[in-house]
C-alpha positions in Angstrom: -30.9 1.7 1.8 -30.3 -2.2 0.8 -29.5 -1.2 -2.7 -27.0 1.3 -1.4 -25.5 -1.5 0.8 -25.5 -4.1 -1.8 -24.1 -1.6 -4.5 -20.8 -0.6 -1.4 -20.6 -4.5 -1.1 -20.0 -5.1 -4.6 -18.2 -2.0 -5.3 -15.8 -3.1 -2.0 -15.9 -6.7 -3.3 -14.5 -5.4 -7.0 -11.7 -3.7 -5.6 -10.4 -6.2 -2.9 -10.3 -8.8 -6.5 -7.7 -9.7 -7.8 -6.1 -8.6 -10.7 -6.7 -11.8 -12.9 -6.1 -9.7 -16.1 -3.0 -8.2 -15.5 -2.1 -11.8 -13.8 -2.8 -13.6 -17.3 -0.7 -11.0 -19.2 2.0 -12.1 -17.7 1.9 -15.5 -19.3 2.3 -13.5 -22.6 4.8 -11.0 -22.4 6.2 -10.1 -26.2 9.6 -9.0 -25.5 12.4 -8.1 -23.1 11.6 -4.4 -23.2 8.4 -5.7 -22.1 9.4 -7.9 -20.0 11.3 -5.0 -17.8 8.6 -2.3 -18.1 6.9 -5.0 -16.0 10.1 -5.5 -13.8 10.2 -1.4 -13.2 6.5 -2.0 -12.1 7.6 -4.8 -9.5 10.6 -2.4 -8.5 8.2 0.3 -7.7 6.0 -1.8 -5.6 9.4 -2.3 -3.0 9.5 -0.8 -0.4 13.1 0.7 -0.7 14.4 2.5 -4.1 15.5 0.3 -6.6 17.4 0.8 -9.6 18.0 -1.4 -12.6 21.3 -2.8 -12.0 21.5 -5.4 -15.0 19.0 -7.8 -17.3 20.5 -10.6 -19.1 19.9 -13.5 -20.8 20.8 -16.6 -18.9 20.8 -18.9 -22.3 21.3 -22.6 -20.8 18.2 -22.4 -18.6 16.1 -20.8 -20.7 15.6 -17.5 -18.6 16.0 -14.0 -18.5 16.7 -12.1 -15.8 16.1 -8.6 -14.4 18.0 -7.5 -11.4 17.7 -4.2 -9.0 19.6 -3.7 -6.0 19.1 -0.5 -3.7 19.8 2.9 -5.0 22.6 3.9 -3.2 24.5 0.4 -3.8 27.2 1.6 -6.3 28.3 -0.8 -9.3 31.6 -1.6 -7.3 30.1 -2.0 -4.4 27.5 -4.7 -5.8 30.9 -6.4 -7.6 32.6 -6.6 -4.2 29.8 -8.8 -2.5 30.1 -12.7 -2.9 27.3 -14.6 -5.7 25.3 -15.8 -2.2 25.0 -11.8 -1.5 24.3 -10.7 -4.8 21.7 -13.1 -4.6 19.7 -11.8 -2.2 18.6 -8.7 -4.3 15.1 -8.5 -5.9 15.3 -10.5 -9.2 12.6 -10.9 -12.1 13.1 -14.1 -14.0 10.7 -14.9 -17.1 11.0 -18.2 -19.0 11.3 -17.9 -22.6 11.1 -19.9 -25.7 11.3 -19.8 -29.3 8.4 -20.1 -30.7 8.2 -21.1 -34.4 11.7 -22.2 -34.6 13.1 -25.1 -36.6 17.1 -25.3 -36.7 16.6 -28.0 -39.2 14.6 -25.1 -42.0 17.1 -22.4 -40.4 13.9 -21.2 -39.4 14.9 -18.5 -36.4 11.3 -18.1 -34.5 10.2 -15.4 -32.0 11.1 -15.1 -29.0 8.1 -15.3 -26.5 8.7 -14.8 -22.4 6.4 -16.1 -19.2 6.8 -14.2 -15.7 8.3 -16.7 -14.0 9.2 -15.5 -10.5 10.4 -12.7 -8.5 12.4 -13.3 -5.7 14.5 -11.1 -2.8 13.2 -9.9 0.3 9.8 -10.5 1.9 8.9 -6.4 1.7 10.6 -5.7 -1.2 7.5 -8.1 -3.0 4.8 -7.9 -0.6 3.3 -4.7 -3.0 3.4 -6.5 -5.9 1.9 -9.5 -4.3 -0.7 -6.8 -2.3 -1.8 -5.1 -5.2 -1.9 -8.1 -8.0 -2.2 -11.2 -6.7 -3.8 -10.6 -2.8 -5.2 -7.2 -2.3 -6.9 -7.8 1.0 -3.4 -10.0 2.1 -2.0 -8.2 5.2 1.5 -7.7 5.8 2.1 -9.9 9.1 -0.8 -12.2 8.8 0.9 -13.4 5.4 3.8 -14.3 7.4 2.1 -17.6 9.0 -1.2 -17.6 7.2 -1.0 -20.5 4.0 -4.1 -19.3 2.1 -2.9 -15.6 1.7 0.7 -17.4 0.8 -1.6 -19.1 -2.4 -3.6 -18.0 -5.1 -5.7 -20.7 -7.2 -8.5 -19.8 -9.9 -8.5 -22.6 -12.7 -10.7 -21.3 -14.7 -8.4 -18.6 -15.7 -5.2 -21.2 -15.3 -3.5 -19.0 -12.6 -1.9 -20.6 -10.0 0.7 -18.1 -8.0 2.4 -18.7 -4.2 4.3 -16.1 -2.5 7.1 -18.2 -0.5 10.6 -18.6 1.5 12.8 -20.2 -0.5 15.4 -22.6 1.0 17.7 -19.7 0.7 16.3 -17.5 3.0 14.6 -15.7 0.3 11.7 -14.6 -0.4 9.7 -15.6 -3.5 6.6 -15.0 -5.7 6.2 -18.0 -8.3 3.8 -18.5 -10.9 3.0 -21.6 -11.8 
């Protein structure tokens, strides 16, 4: 009867961990399809319908960016609403660099990109947080509880907080 105990406890433990492999992928993602297969995934996690609504490369900071707004927001409607509003949509922004290039030797490098953030509204991240980075984080507890806001494991180099921005916004950054 203790080894079936300590077996559940393990078993229980396992699955409430967090998902430190899938975390460190995202420190190495190989290209922008890549990059928003990995966006889709967040998408799903909302918990509204999203659809893709635009991914670009934003050139002087270095970033690019995936953007989903609800399903039944149409293209004009979307273009109607001021930069603050378009804003507040879920957005997955991944850092990038060249790696391997040298203007100098017209050498032109490969691009490689690092999840950087995700931000929008509180539910519309809370899966993706939940199932990742906090599987035993609870929906309202999260709200006013600082150590399901955080993760931390240095030994793997994974540092991630799911935030309020000073926007109003919600935000899940890796660090």
């Amino acid at each position: 009867m203790k080894k079936l105990l300590l077996i559940t406890f393990f078993i229980c433990s396992f699955l409430q961990a967090q998902d430190l492999a899938y975390i460190t992928n995202l420190k190495n993602v190989s290209s922008e399809t890549e990059a928003i297969n990995i966006s889709n995934e967040i998408a799903s996690l909302s918990n509204i319908k999203l659809r893709l609504l635009k991914s670009e490369e934003i050139k002087d900071q270095n970033i690019f960016a995936v953007r989903y707004v609800p399903e039944e927001l149409t293209n004009v409607q979307y273009d109607a609403l001021d930069v603050s509003e378009q804003n507040n949509f879920l957005t997955v922004s991944f850092a990038y660099l060249i790696d391997g290039e040298n203007k100098a030797l017209e050498m032109s490098g490969t691009k490689k990109l690092n999840f950087r953030s995700v931000t929008g509204k509180y539910l519309q991240i809370f899966g993706f947080w939940n199932k990742y980075f906090k599987p035993d984080a609870d929906k309202e507890a999260l709200l006013t509880n600082s150590k399901q806001k955080r993760l931390d494991v240095p030994s793997k180099k994974i540092r991630a907080s799911f935030d309020e921005d000073q926007y109003n916004r919600w935000m899940l950054r890796s660090m």
